[in-house]
ROMAR-774632 format. One record per residue: x, y, z of N, C-alpha, C in turn; residue in three letters; residue number from 1. Coordinates in Angstrom, 3 decimals, decimal comma. Each point is the difference from the previous one (the first is absolute). Layout:
% ROMAR-774632
<n_east X | n_north Y | n_up Z | ca_east X | ca_north Y | ca_up Z | c_east X | c_north Y | c_up Z | residuo ala | num NUM>
...
//
This chain:
% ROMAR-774632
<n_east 244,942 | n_north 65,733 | n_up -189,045 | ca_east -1,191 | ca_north -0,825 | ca_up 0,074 | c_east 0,092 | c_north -1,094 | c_up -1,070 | residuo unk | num 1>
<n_east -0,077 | n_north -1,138 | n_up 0,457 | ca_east -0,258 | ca_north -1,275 | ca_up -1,073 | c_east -1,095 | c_north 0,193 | c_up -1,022 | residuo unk | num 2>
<n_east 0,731 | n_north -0,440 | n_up -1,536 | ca_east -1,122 | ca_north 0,362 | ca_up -0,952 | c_east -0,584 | c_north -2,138 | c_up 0,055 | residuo unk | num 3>
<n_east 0,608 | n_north -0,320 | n_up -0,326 | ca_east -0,584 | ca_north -1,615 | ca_up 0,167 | c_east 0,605 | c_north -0,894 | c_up 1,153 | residuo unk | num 4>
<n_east -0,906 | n_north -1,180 | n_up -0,006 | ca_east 0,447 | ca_north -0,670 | ca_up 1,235 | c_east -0,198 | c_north -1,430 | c_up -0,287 | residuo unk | num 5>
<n_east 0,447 | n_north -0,898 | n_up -0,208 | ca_east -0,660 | ca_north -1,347 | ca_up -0,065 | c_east -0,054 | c_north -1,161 | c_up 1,269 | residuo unk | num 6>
<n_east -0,894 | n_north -0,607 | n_up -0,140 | ca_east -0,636 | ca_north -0,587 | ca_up 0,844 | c_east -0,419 | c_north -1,369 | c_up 0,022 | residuo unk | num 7>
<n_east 0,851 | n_north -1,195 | n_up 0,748 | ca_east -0,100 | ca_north -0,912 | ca_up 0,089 | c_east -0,769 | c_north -1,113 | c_up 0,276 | residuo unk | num 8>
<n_east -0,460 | n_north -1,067 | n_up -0,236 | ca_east -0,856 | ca_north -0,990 | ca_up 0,876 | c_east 0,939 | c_north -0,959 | c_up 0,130 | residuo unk | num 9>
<n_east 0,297 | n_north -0,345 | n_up 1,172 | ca_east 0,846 | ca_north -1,182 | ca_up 0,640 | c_east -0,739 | c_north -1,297 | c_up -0,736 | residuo unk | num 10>
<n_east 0,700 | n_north -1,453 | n_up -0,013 | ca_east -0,337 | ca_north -0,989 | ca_up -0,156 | c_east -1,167 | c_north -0,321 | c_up 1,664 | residuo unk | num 11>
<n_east 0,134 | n_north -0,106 | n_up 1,238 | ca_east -0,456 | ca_north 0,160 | ca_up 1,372 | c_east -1,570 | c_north 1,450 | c_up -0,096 | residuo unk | num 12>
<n_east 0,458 | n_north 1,279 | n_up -0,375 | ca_east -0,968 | ca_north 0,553 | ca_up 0,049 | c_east -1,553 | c_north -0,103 | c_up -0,769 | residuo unk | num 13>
<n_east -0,770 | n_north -0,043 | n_up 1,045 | ca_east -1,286 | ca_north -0,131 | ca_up -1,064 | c_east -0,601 | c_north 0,307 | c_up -1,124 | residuo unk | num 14>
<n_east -0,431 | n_north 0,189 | n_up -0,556 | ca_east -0,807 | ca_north 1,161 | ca_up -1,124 | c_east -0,956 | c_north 0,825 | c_up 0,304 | residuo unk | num 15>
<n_east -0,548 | n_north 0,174 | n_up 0,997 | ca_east -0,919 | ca_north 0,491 | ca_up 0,518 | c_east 0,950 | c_north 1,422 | c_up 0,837 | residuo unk | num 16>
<n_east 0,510 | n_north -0,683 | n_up 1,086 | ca_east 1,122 | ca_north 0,654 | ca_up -0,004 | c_east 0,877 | c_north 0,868 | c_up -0,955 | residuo unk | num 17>
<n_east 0,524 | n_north -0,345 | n_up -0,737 | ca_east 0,685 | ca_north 0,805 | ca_up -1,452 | c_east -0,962 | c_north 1,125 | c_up -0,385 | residuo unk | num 18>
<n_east -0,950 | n_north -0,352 | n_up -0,151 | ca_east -1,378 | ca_north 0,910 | ca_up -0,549 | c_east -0,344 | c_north 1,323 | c_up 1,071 | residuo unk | num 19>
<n_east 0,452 | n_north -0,346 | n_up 1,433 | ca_east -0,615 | ca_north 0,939 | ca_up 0,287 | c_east 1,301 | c_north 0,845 | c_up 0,252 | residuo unk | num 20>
<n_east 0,883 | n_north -0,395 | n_up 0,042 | ca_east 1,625 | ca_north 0,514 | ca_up -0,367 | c_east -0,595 | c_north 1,312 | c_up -0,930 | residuo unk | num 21>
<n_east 0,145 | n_north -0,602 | n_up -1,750 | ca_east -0,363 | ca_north 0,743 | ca_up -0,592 | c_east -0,812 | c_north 0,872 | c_up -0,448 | residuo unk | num 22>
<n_east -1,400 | n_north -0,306 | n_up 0,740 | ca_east -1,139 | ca_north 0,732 | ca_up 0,223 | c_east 0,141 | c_north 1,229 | c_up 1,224 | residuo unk | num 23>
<n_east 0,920 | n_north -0,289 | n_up 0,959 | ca_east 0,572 | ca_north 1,316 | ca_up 0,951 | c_east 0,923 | c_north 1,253 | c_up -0,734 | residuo unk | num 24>
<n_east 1,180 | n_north -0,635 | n_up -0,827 | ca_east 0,346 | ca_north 0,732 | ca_up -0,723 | c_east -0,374 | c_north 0,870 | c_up -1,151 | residuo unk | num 25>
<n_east -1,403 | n_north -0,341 | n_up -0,322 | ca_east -0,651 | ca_north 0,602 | ca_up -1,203 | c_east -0,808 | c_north 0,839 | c_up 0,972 | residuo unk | num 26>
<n_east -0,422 | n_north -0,218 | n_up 1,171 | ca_east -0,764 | ca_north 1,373 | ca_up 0,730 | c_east 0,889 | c_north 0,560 | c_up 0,440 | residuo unk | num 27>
<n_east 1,311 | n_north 0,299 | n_up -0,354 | ca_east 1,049 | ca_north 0,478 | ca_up 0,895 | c_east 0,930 | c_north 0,628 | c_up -1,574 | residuo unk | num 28>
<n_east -1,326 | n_north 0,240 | n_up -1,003 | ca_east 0,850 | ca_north 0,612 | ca_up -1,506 | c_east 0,515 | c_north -0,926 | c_up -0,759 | residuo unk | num 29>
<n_east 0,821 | n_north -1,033 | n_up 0,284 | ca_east 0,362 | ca_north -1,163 | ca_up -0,989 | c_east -0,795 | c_north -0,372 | c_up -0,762 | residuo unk | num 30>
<n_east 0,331 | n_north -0,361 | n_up -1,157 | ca_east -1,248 | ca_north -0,816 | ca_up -1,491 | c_east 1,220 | c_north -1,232 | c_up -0,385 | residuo unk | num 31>
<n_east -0,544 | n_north -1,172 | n_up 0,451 | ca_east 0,476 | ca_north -0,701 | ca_up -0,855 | c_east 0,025 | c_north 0,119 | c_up -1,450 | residuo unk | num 32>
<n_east 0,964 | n_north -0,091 | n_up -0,685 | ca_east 0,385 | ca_north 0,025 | ca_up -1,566 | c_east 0,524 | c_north -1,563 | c_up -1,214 | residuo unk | num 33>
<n_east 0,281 | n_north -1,143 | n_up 1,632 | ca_east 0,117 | ca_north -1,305 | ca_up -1,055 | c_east 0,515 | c_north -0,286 | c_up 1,117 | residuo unk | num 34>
<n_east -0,489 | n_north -1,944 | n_up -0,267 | ca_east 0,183 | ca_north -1,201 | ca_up 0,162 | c_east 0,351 | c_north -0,850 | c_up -0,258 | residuo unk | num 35>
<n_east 0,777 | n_north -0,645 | n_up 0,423 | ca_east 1,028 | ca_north -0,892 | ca_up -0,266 | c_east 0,209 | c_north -1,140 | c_up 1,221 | residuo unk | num 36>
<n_east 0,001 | n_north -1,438 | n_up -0,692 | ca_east 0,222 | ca_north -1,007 | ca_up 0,899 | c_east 1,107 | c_north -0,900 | c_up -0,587 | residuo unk | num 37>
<n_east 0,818 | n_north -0,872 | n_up 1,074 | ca_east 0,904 | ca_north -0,559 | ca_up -0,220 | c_east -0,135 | c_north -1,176 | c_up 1,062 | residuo unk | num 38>
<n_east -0,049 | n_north -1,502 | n_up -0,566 | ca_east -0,424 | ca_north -0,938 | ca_up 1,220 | c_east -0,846 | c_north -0,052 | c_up 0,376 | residuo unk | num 39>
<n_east 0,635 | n_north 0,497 | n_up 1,710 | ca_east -1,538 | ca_north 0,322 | ca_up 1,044 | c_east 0,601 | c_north 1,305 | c_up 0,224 | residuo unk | num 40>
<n_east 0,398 | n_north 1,081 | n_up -0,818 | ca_east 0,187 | ca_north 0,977 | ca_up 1,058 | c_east -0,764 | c_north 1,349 | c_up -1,451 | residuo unk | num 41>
<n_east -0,912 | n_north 0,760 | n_up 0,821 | ca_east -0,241 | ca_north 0,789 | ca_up -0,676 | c_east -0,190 | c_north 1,830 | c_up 0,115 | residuo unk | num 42>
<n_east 0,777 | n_north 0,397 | n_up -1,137 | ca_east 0,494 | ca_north 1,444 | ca_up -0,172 | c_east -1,070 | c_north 0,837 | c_up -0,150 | residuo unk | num 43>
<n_east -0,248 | n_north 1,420 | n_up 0,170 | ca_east -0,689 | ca_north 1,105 | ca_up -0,093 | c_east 1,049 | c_north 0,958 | c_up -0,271 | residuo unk | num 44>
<n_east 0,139 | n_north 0,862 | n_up -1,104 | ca_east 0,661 | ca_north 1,365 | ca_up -0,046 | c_east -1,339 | c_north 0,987 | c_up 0,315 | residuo unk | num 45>
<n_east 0,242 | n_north 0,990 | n_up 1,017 | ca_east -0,868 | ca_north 1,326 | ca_up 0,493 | c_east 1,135 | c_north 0,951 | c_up -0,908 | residuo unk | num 46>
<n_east -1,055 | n_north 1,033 | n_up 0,157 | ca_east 0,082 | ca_north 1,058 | ca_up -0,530 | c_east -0,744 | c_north 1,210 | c_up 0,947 | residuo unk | num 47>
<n_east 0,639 | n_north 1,461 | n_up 0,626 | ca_east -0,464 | ca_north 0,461 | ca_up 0,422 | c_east -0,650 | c_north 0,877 | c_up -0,607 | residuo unk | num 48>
<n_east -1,028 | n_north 0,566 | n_up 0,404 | ca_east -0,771 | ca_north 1,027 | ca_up -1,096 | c_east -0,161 | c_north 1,205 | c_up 0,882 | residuo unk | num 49>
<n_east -0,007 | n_north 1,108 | n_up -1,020 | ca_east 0,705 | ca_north 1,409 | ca_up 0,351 | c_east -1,268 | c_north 0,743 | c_up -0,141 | residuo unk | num 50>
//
């Protein structure tokens, strides 16, 4: 089982979009743990919780 996962936002994908990306994965046990942007493209490291 994956302990982390990170998670992209395309330059093209929305933010709204992205959000609910990461908002599925947090009802699905994931916690985002940090953020990180570069450009236009922006990072999420998850973390699964046990």
């Amino acid at each position: 089982m994956e302990k982390y996962k990170i998670i992209k936002k395309g330059v093209f994908q929305s933010v709204s979009s992205f959000e609910e990306k990461v908002n599925t994965l947090s009802a699905d046990g994931w916690k985002a743990i940090s953020l990180t942007s570069d450009n236009s493209h922006m990072y999420v490291l998850m973390e699964r919780e046990r």
